[in-house]
C-alpha positions as CSV (number, residue, x, y, z in Angstrom):
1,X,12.0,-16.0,-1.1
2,X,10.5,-14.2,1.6
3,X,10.8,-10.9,0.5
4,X,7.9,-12.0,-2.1
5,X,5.3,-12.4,0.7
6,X,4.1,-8.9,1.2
7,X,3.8,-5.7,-0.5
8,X,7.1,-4.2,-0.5
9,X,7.7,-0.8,1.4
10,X,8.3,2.5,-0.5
11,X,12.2,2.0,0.7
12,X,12.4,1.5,-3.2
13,X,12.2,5.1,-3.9
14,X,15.8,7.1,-3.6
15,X,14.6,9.5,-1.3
16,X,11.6,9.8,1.7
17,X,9.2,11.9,3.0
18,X,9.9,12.8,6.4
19,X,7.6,15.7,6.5
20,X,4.8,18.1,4.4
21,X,2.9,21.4,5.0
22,X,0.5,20.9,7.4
23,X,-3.3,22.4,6.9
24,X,-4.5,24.7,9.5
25,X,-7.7,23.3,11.7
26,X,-10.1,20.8,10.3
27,X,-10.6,17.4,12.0
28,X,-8.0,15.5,14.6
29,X,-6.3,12.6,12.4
30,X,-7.0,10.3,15.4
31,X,-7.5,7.6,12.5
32,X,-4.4,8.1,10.7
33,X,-2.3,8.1,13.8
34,X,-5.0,4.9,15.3
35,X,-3.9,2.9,11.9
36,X,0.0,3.9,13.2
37,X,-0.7,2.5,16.3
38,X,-2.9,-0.9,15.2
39,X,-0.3,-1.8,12.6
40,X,2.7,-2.0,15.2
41,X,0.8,-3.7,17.6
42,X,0.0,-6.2,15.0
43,X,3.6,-6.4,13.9
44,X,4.3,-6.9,17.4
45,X,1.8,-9.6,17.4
46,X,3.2,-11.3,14.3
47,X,6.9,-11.5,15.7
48,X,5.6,-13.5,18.9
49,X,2.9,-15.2,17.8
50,X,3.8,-19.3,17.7
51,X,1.4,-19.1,14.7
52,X,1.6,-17.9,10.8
53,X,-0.6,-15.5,10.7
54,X,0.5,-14.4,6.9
55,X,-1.1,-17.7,5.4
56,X,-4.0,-17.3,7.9
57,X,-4.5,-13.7,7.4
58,X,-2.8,-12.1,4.2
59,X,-4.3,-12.1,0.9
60,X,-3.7,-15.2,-1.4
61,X,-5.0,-14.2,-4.5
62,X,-5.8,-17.9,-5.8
63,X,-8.0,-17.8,-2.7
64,X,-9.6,-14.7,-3.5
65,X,-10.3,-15.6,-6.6
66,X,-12.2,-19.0,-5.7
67,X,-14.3,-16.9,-3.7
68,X,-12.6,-18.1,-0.8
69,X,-11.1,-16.2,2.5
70,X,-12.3,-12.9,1.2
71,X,-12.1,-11.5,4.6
72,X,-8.0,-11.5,4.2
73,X,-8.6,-8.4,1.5
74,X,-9.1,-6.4,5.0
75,X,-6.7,-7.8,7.5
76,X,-4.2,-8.4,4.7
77,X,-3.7,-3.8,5.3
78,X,-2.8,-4.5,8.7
79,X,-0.2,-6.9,8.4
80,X,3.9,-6.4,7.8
81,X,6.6,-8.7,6.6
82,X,9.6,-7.1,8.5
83,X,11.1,-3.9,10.1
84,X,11.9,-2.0,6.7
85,X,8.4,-2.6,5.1
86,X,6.5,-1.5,8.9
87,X,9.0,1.3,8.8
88,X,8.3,2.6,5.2
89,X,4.7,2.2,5.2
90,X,4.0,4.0,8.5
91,X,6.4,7.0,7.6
92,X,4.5,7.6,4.4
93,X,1.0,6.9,6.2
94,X,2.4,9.6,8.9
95,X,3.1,12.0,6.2
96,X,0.1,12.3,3.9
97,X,-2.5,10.8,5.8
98,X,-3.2,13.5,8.1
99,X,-4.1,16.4,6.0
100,X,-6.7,14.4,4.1
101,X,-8.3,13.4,7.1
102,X,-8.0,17.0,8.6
103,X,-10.3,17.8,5.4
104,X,-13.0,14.9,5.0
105,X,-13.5,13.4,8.7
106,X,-12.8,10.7,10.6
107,X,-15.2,8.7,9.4
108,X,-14.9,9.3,5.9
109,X,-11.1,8.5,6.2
110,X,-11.5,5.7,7.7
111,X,-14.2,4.6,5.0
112,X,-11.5,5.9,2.1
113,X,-8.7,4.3,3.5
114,X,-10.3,0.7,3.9
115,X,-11.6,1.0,0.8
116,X,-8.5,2.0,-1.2
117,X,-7.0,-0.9,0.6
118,X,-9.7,-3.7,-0.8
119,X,-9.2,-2.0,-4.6
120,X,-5.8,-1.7,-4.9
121,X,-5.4,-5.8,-3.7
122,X,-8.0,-6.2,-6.3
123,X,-6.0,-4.7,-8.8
124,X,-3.5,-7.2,-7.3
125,X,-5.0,-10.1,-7.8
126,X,-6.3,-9.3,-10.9
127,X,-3.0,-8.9,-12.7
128,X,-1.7,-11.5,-11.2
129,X,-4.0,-14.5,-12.4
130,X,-4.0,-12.1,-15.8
131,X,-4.5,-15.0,-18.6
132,X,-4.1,-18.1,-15.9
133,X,-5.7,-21.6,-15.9
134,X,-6.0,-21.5,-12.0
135,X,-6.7,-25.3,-12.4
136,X,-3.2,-25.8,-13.7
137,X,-1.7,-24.6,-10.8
138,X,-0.8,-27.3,-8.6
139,X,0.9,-25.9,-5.4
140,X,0.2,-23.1,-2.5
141,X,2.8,-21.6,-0.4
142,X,0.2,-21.6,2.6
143,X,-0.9,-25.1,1.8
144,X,0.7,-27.8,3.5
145,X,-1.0,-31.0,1.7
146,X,0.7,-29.2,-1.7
147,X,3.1,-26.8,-0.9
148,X,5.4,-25.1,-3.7
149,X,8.4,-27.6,-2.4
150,X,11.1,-27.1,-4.8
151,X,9.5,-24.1,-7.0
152,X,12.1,-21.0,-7.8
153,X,9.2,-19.0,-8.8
154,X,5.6,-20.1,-7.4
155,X,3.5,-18.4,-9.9
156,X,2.6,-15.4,-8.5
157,X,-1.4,-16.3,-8.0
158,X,-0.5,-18.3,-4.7
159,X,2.3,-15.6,-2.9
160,X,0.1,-13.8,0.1
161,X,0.0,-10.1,-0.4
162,X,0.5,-8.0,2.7
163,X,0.8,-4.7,4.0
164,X,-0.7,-1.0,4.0
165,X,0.9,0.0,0.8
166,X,-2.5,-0.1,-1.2
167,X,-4.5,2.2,1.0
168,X,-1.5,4.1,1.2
169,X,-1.0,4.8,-2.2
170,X,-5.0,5.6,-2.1
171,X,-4.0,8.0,0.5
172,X,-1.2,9.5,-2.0
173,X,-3.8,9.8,-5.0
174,X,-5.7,11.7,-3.0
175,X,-3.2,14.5,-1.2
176,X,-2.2,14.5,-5.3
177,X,-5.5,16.2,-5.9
178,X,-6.2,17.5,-2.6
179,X,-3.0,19.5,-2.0
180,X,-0.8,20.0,-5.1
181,X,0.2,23.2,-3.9
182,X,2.1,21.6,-0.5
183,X,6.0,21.2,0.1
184,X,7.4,17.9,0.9
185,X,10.3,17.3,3.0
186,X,12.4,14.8,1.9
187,X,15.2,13.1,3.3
188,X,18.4,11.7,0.8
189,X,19.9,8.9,2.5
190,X,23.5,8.9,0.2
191,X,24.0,12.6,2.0
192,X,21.7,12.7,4.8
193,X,20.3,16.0,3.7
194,X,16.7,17.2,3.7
195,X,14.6,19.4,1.3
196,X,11.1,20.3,0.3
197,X,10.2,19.6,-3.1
198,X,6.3,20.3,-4.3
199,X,4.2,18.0,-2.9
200,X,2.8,17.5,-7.0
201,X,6.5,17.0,-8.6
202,X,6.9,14.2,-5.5
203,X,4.0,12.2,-6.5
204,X,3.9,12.0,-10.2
205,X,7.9,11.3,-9.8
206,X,6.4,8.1,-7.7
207,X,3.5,7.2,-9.7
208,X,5.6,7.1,-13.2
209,X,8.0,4.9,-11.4
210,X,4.9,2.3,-10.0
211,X,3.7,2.5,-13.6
212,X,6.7,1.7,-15.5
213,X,7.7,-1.1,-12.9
214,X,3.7,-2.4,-13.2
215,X,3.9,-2.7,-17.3
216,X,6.9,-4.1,-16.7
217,X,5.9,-6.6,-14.7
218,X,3.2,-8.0,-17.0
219,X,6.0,-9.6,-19.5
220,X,7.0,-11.8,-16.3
221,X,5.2,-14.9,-16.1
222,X,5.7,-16.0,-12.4
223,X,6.4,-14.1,-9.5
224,X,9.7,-12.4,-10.6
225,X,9.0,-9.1,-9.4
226,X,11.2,-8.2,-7.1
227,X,8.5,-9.1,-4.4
228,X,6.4,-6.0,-5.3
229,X,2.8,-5.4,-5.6
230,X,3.4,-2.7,-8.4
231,X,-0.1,-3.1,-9.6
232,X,-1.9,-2.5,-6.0
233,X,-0.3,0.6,-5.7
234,X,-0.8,1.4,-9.3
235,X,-4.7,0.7,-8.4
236,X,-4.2,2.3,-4.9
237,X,-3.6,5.5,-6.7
238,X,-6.0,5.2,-9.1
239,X,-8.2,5.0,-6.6
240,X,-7.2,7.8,-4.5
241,X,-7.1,10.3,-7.5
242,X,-11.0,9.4,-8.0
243,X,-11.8,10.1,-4.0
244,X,-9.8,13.1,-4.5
245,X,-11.8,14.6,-7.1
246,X,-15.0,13.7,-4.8
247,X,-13.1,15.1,-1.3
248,X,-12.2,18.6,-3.5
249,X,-15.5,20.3,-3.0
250,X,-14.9,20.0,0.6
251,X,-11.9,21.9,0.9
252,X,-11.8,25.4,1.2
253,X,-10.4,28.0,-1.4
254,X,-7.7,29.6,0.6
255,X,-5.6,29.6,3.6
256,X,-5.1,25.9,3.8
257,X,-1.0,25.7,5.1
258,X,0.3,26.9,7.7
């Protein structure tokens, strides 16, 4: 049941980015690249670290909820649950994160990206104590006097959520807005092939399928969802489309791509 701990990587989709157009001058991304940096290191820091520092530091949304640990809604963005989900978080951070921070500043990324991060786990949490008697549940996963010993499903209120995906998706709201116009490269693992698609057809294709996935999810009643936060990137994105519209003025009319 591990897989269930943490936001799960884009790996879902059937293709990746591996590449976009990039925008000509503007700011250094030395925060999107930092972020890169900081969420390896931490990874690193997970694997040989004696201690748990999911249930210390990821975001339990029965926690959350009982206004407790609300500290975990930032350092639950920096924090991985294997190779794959590091991997697929970081390639699409790498991808879309520099252009927007090319256009708004270091600062204000860095602001956005946070930011994005603590809504879409809101949206998280939200959906999943939708309709609950928090009372009635009677067991944590990171609680050791009542731990979910014997449970299948845990309901989904006491799984730590974990991982960049919800800034990401932020990040991909955004670039939707920002830069419709760019080419993304994409990579097809079955044939090992490569192609730019528009930047716009790439996103909506990805949003439609978080959307589907997160009404989907709300039929389920415990934590059967394949492990994936489907409504923190839904919120993510939400989220990101509304900074977009606020980040347009500042970009300028022509001569953006390379």
């Amino acid at each position: 049941m591990v897989e269930k701990l943490y936001f799960c990587p884009y790996l879902l989709f059937m293709f990746f980015p591996i590449g976009d157009t990039q925008v000509t001058g503007g700011y250094k991304p030395i925060v999107s690249y930092s972020f890169i940096g900081i969420n390896v290191l931490v990874f690193l820091f997970q694997v040989f670290s004696p201690g748990n520092l999911i249930c210390e530091f990821a975001a339990v949304p029965i926690h959350i909820l009982q206004g407790e640990k609300t500290h975990t809604l930032v350092t639950s963005l920096f924090l991985h649950g294997s190779w794959m989900h590091l991997i697929g978080n970081m390639l699409f951070l790498w991808v879309f994160a520099d252009n927007i921070e090319a256009k708004v500043g270091n600062i204000s990324f860095f602001i956005f990206y946070i930011t994005g991060g603590i809504f879409a786990s809101a949206a998280h949490i939200y959906f999943s104590a939708r309709g609950v008697n928090l009372e009635m549940i009677t067991c944590e996963l990171c609680f050791t006097t009542s731990p979910c010993e014997g449970e299948i499903n845990p309901h989904e209120a006491v799984i730590p959520s974990l991982g960049a995906s919800g800034s990401i998706s932020a990040v991909m709201g955004a670039y939707l807005l920002m830069f419709p116009a760019s080419k993304v490269k994409v990579l097809i693992l079955l044939f090992f092939r490569s192609f730019y698609v528009p930047a716009f057809l790439f996103l909506i294709l990805w949003f439609g399928q978080q959307l589907i996935s997160g009404i989907g999810s709300l039929h389920m009643a415990t934590s059967g969802s394949e492990g994936v936060a489907w409504w923190a990137h839904i919120g993510g994105f939400v989220f990101g489309l509304a900074a977009g519209l606020y980040f347009l003025p500042q970009l300028r009319s022509e001569n953006d791509f390379d």
